[in-house]
LODREN-963115 format. One record per residue: x, y, z of N, C-alpha, C, O in turn. Coordinates in pm, whole numbers, plus 50000, padded with zeros to 5 digits. Example, Ala and Ser with C-alpha at 12.3 -4.5 7.8 and 13.67 -1.06 7.14 Angstrom:
BEGIN
513194943150780512304955050780513204967050780514244966850846/512854977550708513674989450714512905000350787513415011450804/
***
This chain:
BEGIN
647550404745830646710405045709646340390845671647190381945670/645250388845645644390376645622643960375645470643180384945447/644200367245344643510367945208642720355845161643120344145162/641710359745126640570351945079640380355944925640000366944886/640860340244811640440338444702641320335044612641720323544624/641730340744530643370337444422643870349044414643260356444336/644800353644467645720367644520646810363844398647200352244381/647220374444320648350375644229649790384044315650170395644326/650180372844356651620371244476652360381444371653100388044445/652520385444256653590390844137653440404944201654430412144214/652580407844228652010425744292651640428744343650720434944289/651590429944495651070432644629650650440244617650830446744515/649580445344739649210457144775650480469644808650500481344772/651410462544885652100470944927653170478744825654030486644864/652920474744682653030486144553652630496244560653280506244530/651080496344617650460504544606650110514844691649290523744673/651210511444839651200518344958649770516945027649050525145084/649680504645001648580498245111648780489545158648610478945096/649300489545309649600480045448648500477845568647340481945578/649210470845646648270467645772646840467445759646040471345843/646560461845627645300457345630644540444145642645100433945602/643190443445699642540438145757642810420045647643840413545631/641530417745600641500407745512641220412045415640210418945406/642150409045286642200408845127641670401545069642050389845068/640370406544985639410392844886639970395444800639970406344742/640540386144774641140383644611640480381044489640320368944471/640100387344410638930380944243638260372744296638070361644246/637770376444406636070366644424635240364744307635350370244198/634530357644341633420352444231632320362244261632170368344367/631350362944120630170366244219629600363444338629610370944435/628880348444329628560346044437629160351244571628610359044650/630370345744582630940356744696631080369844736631220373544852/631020377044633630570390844659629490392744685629150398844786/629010389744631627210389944716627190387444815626850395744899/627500376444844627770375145049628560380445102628230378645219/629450386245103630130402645131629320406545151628700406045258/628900414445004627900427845049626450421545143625910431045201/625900411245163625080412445182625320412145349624770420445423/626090402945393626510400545563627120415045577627240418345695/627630426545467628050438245539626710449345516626730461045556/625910444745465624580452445462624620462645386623830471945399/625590462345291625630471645137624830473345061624730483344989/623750459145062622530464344960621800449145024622210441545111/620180448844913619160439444928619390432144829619880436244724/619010417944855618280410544706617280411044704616390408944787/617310415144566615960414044480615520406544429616230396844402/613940406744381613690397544332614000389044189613620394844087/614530378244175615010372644092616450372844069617010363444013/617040382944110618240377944164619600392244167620760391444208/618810405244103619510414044179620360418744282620040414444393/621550427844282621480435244406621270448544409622030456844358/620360450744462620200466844483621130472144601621330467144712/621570482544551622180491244607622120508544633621470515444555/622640512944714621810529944699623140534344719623740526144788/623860544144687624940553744646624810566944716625450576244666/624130569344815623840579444886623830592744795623750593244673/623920601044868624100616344838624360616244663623370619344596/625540613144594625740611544498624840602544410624640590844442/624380606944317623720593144227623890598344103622850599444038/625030602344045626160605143973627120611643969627500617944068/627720611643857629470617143861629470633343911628660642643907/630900631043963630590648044066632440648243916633560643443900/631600656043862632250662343755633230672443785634280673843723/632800680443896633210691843931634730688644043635590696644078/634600675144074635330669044212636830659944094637350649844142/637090662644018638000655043931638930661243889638640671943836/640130658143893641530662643887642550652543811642320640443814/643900658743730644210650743686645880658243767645890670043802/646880651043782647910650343864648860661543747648750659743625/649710672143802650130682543690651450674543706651960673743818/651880670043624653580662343648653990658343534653190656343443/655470656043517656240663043442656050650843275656780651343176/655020642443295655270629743199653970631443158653500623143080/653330640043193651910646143107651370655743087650380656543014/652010667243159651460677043175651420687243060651020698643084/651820683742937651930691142829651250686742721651070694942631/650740674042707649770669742656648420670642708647680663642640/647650677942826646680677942879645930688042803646380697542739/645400686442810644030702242756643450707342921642310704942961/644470714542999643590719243114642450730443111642410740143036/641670727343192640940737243203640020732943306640370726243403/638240738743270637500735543398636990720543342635970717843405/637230712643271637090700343225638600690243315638520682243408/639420693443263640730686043337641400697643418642220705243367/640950698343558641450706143649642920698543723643000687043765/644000709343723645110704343804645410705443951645260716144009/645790695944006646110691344119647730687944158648160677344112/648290692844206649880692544212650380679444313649940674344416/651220677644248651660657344316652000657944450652140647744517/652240677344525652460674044723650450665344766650050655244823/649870676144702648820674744765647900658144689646830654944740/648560648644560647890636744583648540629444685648020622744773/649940631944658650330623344761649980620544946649900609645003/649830633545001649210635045078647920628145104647770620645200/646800631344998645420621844986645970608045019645730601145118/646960604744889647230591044894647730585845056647210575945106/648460591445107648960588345192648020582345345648220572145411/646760595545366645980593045416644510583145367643550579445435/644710581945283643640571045253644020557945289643340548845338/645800558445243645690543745313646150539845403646350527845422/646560552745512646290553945664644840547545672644700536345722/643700555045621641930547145678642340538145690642520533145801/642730531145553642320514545511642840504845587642510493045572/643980509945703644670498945771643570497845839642770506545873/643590480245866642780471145936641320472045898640400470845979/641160474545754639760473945671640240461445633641420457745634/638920452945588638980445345450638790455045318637940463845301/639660451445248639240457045058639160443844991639420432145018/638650451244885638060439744778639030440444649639070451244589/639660431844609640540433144479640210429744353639760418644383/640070430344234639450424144139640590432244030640760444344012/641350418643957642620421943856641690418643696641170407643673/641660427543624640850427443507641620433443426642670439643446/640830430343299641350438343173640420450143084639310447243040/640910460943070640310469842950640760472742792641800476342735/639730470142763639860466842594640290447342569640860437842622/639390452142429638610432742401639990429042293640190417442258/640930441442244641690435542132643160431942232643970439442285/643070421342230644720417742300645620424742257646520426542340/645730428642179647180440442090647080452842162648120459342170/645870458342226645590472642263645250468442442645430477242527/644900458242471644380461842630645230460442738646170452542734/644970467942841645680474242972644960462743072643800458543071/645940459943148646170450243242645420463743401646220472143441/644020463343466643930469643537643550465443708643250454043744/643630475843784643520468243974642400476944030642580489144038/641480472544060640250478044125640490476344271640140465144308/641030484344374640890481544506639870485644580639740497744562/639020481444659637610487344650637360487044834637870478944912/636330499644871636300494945014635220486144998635390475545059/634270486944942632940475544935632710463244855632800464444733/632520455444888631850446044805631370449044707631970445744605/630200456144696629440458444574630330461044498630690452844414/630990475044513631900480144417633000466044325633340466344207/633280456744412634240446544326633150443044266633150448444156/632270437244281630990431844163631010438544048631230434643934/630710450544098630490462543982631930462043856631970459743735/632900465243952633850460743865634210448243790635100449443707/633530433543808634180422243764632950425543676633160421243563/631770431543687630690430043552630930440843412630290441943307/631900446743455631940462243359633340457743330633620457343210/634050455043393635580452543279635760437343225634930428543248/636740435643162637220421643102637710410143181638930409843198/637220403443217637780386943312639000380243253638740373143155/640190380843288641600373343257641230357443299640780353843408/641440351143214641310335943228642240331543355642880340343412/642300320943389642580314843524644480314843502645200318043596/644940311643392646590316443353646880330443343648000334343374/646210336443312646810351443279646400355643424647200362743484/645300352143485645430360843610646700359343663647470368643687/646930346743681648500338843764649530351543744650300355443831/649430356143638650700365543647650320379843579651080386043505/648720385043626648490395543559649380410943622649420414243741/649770415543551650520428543667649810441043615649620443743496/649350450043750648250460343658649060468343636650040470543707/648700475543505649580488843486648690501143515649160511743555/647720499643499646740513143641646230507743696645590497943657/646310513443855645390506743986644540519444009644760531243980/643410512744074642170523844128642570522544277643200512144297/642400529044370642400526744463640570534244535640460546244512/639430528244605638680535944548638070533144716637890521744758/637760547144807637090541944932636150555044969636490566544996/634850549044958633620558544937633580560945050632770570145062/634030557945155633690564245307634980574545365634880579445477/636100577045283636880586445304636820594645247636580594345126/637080609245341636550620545275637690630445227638680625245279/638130641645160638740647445166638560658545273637440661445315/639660664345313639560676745350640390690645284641580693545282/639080698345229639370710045120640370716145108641080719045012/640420718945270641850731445316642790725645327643860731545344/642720715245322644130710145338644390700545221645610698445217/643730693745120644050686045013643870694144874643980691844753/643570703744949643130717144773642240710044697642550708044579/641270706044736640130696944675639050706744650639140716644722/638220706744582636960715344568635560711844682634590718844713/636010695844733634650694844836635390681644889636570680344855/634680669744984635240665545049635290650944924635850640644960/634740651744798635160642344739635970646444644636460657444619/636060632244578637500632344493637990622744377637670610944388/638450625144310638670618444166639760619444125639760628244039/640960614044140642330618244107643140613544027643980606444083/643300614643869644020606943818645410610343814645740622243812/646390599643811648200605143866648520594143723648420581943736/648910600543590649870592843497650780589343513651090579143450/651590594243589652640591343603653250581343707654370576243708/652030579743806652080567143870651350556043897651270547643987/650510559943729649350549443705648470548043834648010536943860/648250557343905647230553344016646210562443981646380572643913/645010558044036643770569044051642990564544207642600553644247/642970578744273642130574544398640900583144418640970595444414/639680575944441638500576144483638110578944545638010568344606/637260591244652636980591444753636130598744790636190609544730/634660597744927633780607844901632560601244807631550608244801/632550594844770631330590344644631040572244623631680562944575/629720574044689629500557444609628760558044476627620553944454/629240561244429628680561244267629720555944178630660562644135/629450540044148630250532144108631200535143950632280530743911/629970547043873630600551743750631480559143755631810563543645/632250563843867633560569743870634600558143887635780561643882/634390547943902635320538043849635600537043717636720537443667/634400535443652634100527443482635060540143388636010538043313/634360554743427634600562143384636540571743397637160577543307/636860569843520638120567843554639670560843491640880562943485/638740552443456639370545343375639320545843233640200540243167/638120553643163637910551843054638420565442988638450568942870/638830572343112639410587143130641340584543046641900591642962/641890570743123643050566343144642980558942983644070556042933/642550557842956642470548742789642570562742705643420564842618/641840569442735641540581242655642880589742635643040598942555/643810584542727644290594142751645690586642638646110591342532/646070575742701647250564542626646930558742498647820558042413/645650553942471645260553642307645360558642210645420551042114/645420572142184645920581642072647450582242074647910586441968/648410578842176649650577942173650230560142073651370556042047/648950554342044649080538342026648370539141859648050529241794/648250550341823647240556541677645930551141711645100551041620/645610546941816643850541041848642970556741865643320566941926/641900554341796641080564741828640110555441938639480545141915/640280565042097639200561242158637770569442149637610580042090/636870562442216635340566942168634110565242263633690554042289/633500577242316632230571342374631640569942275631730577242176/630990560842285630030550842166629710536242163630380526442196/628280537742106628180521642113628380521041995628530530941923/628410504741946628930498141854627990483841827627270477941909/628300480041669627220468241664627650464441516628070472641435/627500450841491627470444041369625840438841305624780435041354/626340441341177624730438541086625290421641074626310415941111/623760416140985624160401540986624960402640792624920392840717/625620417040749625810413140622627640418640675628590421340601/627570418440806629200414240884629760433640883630910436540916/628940442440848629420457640903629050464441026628020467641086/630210465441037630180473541198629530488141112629520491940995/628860495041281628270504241271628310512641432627920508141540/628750522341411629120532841560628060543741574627680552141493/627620540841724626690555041763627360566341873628020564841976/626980575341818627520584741883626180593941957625140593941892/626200600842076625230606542146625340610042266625980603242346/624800619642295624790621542449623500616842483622690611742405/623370619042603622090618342712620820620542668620720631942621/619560612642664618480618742598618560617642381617730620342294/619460614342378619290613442208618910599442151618720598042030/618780587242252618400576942186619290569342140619080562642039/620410569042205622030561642178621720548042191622240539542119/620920545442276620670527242353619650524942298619850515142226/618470528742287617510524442207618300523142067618590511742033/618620531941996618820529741907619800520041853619340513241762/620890517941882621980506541889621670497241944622320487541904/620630493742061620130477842062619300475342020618150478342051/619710468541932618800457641798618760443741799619410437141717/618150439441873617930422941851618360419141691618790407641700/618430422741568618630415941452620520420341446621310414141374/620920431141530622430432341488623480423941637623190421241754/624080423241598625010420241709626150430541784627130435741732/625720431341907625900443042035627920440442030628380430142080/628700449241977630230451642018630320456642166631090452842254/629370466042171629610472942335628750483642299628480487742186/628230489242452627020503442494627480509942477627070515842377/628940517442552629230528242587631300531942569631760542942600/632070521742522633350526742491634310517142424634520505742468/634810521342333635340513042205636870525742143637120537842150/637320517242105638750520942037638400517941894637600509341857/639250527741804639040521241644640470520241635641100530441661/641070509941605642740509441573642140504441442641050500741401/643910506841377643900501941226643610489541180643710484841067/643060482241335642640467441288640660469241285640000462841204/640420472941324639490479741339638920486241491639440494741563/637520477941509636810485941619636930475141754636670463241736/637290479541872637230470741965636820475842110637100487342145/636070466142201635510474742309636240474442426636910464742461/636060491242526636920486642630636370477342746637040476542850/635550472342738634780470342829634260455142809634030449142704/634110449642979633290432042914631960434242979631380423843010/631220448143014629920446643047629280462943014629970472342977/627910463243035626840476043025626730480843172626710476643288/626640495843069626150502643283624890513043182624940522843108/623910504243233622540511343137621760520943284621870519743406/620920530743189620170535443266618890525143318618840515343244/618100524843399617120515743431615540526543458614420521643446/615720538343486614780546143507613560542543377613890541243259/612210541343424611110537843300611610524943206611390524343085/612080518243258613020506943102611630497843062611230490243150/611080498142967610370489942930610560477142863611380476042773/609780466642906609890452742873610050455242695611140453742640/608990458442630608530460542485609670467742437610520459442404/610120481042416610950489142359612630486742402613570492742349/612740477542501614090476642556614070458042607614300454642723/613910453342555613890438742614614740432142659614460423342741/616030434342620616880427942651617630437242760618000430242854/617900447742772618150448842911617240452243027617470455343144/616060450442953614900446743068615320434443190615490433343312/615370425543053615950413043135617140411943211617390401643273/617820420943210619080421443292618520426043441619350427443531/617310428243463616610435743600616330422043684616190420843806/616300412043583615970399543676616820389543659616540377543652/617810394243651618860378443653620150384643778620470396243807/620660371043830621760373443927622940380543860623470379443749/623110387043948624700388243933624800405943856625870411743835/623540411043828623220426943799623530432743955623360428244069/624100445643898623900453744040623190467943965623360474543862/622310468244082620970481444047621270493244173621220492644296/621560503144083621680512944146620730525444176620330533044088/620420526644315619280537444350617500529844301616390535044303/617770521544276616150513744187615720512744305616600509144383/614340515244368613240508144417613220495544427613450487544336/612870492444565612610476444582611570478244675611690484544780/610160470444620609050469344752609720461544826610490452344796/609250467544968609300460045059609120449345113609800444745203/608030443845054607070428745092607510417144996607830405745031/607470421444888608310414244813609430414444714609590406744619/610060422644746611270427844675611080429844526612100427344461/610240433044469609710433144321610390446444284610520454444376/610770449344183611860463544124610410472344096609310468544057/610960486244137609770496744082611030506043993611860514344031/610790501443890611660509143764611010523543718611530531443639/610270524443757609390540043748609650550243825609540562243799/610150542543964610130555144109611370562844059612370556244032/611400577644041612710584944035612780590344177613480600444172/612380588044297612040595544442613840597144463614350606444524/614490587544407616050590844444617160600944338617990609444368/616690595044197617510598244113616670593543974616040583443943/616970604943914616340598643744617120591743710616940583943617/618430592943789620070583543719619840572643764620400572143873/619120559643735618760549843833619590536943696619280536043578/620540529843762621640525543721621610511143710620920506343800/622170501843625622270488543636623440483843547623530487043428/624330476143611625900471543584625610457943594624950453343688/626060451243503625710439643423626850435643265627330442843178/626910417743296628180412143190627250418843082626110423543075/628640416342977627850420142847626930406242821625800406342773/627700393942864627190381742824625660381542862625020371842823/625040391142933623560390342987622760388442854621980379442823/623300403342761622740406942646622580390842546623550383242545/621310387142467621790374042421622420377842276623100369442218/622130393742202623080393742082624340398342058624810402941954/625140395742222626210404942267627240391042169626960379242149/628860402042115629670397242044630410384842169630030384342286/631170378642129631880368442215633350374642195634300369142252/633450380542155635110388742153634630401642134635440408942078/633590406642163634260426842182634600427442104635290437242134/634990424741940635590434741841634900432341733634180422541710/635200445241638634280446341490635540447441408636690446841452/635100449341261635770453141165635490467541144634640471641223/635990478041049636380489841033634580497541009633970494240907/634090504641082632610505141081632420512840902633040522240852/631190503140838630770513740719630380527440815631190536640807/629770528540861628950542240892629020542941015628960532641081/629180554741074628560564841200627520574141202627280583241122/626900570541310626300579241330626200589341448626410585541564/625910601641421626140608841545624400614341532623770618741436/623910610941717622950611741732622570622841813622960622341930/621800634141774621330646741863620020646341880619370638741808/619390654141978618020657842016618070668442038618330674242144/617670674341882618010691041856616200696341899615300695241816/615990701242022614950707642052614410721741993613230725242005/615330728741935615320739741860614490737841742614080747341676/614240725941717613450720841588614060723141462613310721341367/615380727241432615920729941318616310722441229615900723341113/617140714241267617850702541244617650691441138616980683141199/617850687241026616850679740925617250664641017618310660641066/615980659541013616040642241054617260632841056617710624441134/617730640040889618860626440878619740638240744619350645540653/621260633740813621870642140663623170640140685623700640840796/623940636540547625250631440553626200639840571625740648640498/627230644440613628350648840660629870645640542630300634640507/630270656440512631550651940439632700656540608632730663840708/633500644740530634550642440657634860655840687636080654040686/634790664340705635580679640732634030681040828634050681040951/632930681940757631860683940862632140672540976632400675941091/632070660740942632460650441076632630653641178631950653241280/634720661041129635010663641225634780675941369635100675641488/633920687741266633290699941308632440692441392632730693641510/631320683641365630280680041469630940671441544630130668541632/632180664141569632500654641606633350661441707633520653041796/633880670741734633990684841837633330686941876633270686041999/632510690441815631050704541851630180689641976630080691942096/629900681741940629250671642049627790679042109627340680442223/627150684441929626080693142034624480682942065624330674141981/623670683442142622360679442170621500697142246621860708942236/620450691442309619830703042390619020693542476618810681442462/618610702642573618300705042700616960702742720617280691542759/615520702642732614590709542735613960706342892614410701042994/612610712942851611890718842997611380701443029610800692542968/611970703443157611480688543247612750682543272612740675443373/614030683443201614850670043211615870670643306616510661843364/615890683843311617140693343434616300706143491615740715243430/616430702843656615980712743730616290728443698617410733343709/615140735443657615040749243626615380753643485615760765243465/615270745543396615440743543241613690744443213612870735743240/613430758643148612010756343092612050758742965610960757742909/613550763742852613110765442731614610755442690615480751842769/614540752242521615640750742522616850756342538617110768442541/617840744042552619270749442537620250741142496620090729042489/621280746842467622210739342396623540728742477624280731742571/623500723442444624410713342500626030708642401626150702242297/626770713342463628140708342369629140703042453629680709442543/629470687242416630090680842500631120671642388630770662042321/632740679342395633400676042246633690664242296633910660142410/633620657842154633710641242090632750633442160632850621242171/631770640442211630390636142312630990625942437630580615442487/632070634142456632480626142574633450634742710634100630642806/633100648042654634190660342741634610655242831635770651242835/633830654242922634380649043033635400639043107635800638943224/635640632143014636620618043009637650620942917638610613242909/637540635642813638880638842749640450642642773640610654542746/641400637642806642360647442889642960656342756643380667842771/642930649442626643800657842547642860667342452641660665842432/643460674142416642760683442308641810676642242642100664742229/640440680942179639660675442110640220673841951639890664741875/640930682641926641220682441778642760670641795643590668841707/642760665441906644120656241860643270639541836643800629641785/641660640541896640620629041863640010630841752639630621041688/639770644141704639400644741583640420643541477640090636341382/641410648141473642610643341388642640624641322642900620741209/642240615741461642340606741421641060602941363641160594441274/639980606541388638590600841307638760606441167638250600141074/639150613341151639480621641018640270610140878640060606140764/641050609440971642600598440921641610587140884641430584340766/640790578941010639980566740981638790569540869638730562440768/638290575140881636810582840755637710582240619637270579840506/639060584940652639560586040462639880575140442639650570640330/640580565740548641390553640463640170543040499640960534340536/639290538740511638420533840522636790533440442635980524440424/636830547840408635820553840325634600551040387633650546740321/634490553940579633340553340639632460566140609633070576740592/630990566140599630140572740586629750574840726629790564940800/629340587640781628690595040877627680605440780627720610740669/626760604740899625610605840914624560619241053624570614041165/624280624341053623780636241143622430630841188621570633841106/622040625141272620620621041282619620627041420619770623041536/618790635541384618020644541448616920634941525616080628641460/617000634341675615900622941706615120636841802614720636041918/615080644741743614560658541833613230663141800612480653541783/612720673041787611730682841719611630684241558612610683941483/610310685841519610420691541404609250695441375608280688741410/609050713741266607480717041289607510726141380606410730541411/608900732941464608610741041561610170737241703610900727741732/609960749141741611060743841867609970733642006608760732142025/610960729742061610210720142197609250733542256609560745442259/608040726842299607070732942304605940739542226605070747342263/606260732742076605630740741932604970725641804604040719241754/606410728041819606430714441700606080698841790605640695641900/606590692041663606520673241766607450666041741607660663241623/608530659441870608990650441871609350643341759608760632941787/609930640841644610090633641527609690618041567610420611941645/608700612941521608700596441561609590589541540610380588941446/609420581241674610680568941686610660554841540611570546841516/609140556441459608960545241353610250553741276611410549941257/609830562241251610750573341160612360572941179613270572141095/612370573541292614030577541329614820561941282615690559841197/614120552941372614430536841308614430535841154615520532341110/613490538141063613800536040897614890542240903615920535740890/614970560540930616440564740874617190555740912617650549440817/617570551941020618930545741063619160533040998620260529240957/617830525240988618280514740874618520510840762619060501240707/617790524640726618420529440555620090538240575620750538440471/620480542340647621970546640657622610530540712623750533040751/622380517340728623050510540772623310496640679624080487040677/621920503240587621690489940469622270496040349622280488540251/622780508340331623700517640271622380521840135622680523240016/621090522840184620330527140103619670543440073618640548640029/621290547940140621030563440132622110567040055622130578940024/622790561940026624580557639985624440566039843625070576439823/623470559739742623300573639613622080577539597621680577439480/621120582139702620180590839681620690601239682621830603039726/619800612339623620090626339532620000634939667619110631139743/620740645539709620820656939814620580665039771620490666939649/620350674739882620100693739852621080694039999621240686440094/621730710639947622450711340060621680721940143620950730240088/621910721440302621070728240339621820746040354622930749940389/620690752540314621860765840300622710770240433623770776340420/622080766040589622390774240686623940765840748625120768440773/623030755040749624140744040829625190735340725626240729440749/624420737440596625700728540521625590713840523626640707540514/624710708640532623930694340548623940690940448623820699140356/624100677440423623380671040278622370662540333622530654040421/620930666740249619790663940315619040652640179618800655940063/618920644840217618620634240122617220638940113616530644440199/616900634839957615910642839918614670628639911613680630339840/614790618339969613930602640014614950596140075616180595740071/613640588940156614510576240207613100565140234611930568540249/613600552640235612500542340233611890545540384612590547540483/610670545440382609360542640461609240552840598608860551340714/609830565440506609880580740566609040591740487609370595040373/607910597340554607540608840467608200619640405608790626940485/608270622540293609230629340225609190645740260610070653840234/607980648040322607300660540404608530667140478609040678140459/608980653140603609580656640743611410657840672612390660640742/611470655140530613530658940532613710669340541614740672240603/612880680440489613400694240522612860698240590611750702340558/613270699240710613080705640850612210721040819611280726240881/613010726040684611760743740708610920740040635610360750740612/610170729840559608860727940481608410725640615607420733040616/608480719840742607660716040816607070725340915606080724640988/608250736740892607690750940999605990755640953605500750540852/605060767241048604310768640930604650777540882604080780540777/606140789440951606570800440882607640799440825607810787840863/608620801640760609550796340703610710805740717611890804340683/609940817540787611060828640793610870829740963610880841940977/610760825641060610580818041173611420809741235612110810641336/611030793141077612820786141098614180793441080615000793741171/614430800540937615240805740933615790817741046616950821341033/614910824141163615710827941267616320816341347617520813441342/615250808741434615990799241454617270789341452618120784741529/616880788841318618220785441253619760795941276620910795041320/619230801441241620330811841224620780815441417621900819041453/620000814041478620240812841623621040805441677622050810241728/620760789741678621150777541661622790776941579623780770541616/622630786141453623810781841379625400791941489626600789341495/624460804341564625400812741596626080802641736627260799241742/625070799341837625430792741929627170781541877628240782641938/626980774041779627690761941745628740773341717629300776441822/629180780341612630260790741617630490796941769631660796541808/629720801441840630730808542005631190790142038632330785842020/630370784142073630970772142095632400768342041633270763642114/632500770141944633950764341898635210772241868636240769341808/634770783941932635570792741943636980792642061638010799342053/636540781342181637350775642242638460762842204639450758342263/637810759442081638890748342018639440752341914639980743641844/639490765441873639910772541735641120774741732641450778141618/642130774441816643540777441834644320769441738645240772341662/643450754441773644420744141734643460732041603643700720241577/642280742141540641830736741480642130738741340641810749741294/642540732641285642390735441086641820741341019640710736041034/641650750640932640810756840885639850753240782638850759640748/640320741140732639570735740680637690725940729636660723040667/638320723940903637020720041014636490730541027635270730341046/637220744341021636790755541072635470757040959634350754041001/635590760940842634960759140763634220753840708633770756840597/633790739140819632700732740758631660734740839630570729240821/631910742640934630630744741027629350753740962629190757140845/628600756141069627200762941007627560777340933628480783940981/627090780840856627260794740789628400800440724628530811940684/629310789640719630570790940697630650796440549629640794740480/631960804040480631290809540355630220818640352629760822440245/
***
C-alpha cells in the first residue's frame, strides 16, 4: 500500500476492514483531485473551471435501495417501514465483507471532515470513496478540520462508498444490485451500485437525524438565513415550492441550503457547502449560484458541456431534470463564516398547493405547526413527473421522510418545545395556484410571494387583524404590504365559491388519510389542529 497527502496515522483503514489496497489519497486538495479525476477520465473541464461529471443510470437517490442495519442499539427507536427498511447484520456484513474484497489493490480517496458548524454538536466524519470526483464532492459539501484537528481527527461514522460494486439480490437480500446501508451500531454506511454523489450528503444527513434528537437538537431539512436586523429565519419545502429561490437573498446572509440543527443555542448548519439544482438556473433570478457554474473547484452533475468549447448548456434535461452542482458554501458571497444563527424569529413552511386552495400566506398556532410540520404536504402537477396529468398530493413528514429514521412526532415534539420557549412565529406560505386548481387558475406571482415573505420576516404581519379560515383552520391575514388584498382569500378568487369549497374539502380529506399513519403516537391536541378538525 502506497499513500499520497496527510493520512491521519490515529485510524487506519484497516478499522474499517479495508486492506491490501492499492494507493491511499489522503485529504487531497482540490487541485489534486481534479487531476485524479481527470488522468482517470471521471469527468471534463469546463469552461471556466468546472468539473462535469455524469452519474450514469442513476441521476438520483434510489430511495427504494436504502436500508438501515436491525441491531440491538437501535432497533427500537427506528420508525420501520417502507421509508426505513430493515436489513439484518449476517447479510451487511457479508456486503461489507465483499466490498472490501473489490477494493483490494484499488486506489480510494479519503477525505476526514466534519458535520455540523456548532463545535458543541459536530461529528467527526470518513468519506472513503472509489473516485476522485466523489472526494471533491465530499471536501465541498462537508466541514474542512483545520491543519491541527485533522492531525488527530478520529471519525465516528465512516462511509465507505464504491459506485462500481454491485450487490447481488439473492444473496445480499438487497432489493436491486444497489445499495445504501446504514449500520449504527458500527457507525459505518456502505455505498454501492450508484454514482450519484447525494447518497453520500444525504447518508449522512440520515446519521445526524438520527443522534441529534438524542443531544435535544432538533435536526432539519431546511435552509436558513440571517436579516441585517441579526434574525435568523428557516425555510422549509419540498421540491418545486421555491425553497432556494426563496431563501437566497443577496440582502440576508445564507446559514446553509439544505440542513441545519436548532439546539438550545440556537440554529447551526450541518454542512460547509450547497448541492443546488442547476437545471434552467438563471443568471437574473438566481445569481449567485449561477456563478458557482463558472468558478473552479464546483462539481456539475449530468450538465451539458459543448463539445467545441466546453461552454455549460444549463437548459439540456436530455439526461436528467436532476442536473446537480456541489460547491463550498464560501462560493456564495452572502454565505455566514461560521454556519450558525441565533434562535430563528420565524419559519416558514413552503408548499405548491396545485389544488388552488390554499390561502397565499397564513399563520399557524404551534399545535397547527406541528400538524403541517408532519403532514410535509406540496403537490405534483402535469409535466413535472412522468405520467402525472392532474394534481396530486405529496406528503413527505418534516419535509424530509426520507432521511427520517425516528418517528416523526419524536421531531415534532422538539419544534414544538423550540416555538414555545423562543416564541418563534411560523407561517404557511402557498407559492402554488390560486383562482382555480393547476390547469384553471394562475400560478400566484413570484412579486407577490416575495412581499409575503418579507412582510413575515420584517415581522409586519406580527399584529395584522385575521379571519380564520373555516376548512383548514388558517389564520389568514386580512393585508399585507404591496399584496392585493383580492388574492388572501383563496375562495374570493374562485369564480364559484361552492367549487372551492369542494375542493377544499377534498384537499382537507386527503391531509386526514395522510396522517392517519402517524396517529398512534400523535397527541391529540396536533390531532386536532388539522383541517376540519371540530
Amino acid at each position: 500500500m502506497t499513500m499520497t497527502g496527510r493520512p491521519n496515522s490515529e485510524h487506519s483503514l484497516d478499522h474499517h476492514g479495508l486492506y491490501n489496497l492499492n494507493t491511499v489519497h489522503w485529504n487531497l486538495p482540490t487541485p489534486a483531485l481534479y487531476e485524479q479525476a481527470l488522468r482517470a477520465h471521471e469527468g471534463v473541464l469546463s469552461h471556466m473551471g468546472p468539473l462535469v461529471v455524469r452519474t450514469g443510470h442513476h441521476t438520483g437517490r434510489s430511495a427504494n435501495d436504502k436500508f438501515v442495519v436491525e441491531e440491538e442499539t437501535s432497533k427500537s427507536h427506528i420508525w420501520w417501514g417502507e421509508i426505513n427498511r430493515p436489513i439484518d447484520e449476517a447479510h451487511f456484513d457479508l456486503v461489507h465483507h465483499r466490498l472490501a474484497s473489490y477494493l483490494q489493490m484499488k486506489d480510494v480517496y479519503v477525505q476526514d471532515c466534519y458535520v455540523g458548524a456548532d463545535p458543541a454538536y459536530r461529528m467527526p466524519v470518513r468519506i472513503v470513496s472509489e473516485y476522485a470526483w466523489h472526494s471533491l464532492f465530499a471536501r465541498n459539501l462537508f466541514i474542512q478540520p483545520s491543519s491541527s484537528e485533522l492531525a488527530s481527527l478520529i471519525p465516528e461514522f465512516t462511509v465507505i462508498d464504491a459506485p462500481r460494486f454491485h450487490a447481488i439480490p439473492s444473496l445480499d437480500n438487497t432489493r436491486s444490485e444497489t445499495f445504501i446501508m446504514v449500520n449504527f451500531a458500527k457507525k459505518l454506511i456502505l455505498i454501492g451500485g450508484t454514482s450519484y454523489a447525494g447518497e453520500i450528503k444525504k447518508s449522512l444527513f440520515t446519521v445526524m437525524n438520527y443522534m441529534m434528537p438524542f443531544r435535544d437538537v432538533l435536526p432539519m431539512h431546511c435552509s436558513a438565513n440571517i436579516g441585517a436586523d441579526g434574525k435568523t429565519a428557516l425555510f422549509f419545502g419540498l421540491s418545486g415550492t421555491g425553497k432556494t429561490t426563496l431563501s437566497a437573498d443577496a440582502s440576508r446572509t445564507l446559514i446553509g441550503d439544505d440542513e441545519h440543527g436548532w439546539s438550545n443555542e440556537g440554529v447551526f448548519n450541518f454542512e460547509g457547502g450547497c448541492y443546488a439544482k442547476m437545471i434552467r438556473l438563471s443568471p437574473t433570478a438566481e445569481p449567485e449560484i449561477y456563478a458557482t457554474t463558472m468558478r473552479f473547484g464546483t462539481v456539475l452533475e449530468n450538465v451539458t458541456v459543448e463539445a467545441e468549447d466546453r461552454r455549460l448548456n444549463l437548459d439540456d434535461e436530455s439526461l436528467t431534470e436532476n442536473t446537480r452542482g456541489g460547491y463550498h458554501i464560501s462560493a456564495i458571497p452572502n454565505a455566514s463564516e461560521t454556519g450558525m444563527g441565533g434562535h430563528p424569529s420565524a419559519i416558514l413552511f413552503l408548499t405548491c398547493d396545485a389544488f388552488g386552495v390554499l390561502p397565499p400566506v397564513s399563520r399557524l398556532t404551534p399545535e397547527q405547526a406541528m400538524y403541517h410540520f408532519i403532514s410535509g404536504y406540496t403537490a405534483r402537477v402535469a409535466g413535472t413527473e412522468k405520467g402525472v396529468t392532474e394534481p396530486a398530493p405529496v406528503f413527505s413528514a418534516c419535509y424530509g421522510a426520507p432521511f427520517m429514521p425516528l418517528h416523526p412526532q419524536k421531531y415534532a415534539a422538539l419544534l414544538g418545545k423550540r416555538l414555545t420557549d423562543h416564541n418563534t412565529t411560523v407561517w404557511l406560505i402557498n407559492t402554488g395556484w390560486s383562482g382555480g386548481a393547476y390547469g384553471v387558475g394562475d400560478r400566484i406571482k413570484i412579486p407577490h410571494t416575495r412581499a409575503m415573505v418579507n412582510a413575515v420576516l420584517d415581522g409586519k404581519l406580527d399584529d395584522v387583524a385575521t379571519r380564520i379560515d373555516p376548512i383548514f383552520g388558517l389564520q389568514i391575514p386580512e393585508s399585507c404590504p404591496d399584496v392585493p388584498e383580492g388574492i388572501l382569500d383563496p375562495r374570493s378568487t374562485w369564480p364559484d365559491g361552492a367549487a372551492y369549497d369542494t375542493q377544499a374539502r377534498k384537499l382537507a380529506g386527503m391531509f386526514q388519510a395522510n396522517f392517519t399513519k402517524f396517529a398512534d403516537q400523535v397527541d391529540e391536541r396536533i390531532k386536532a389542529a388539522g383541517p376540519l378538525a371540530g
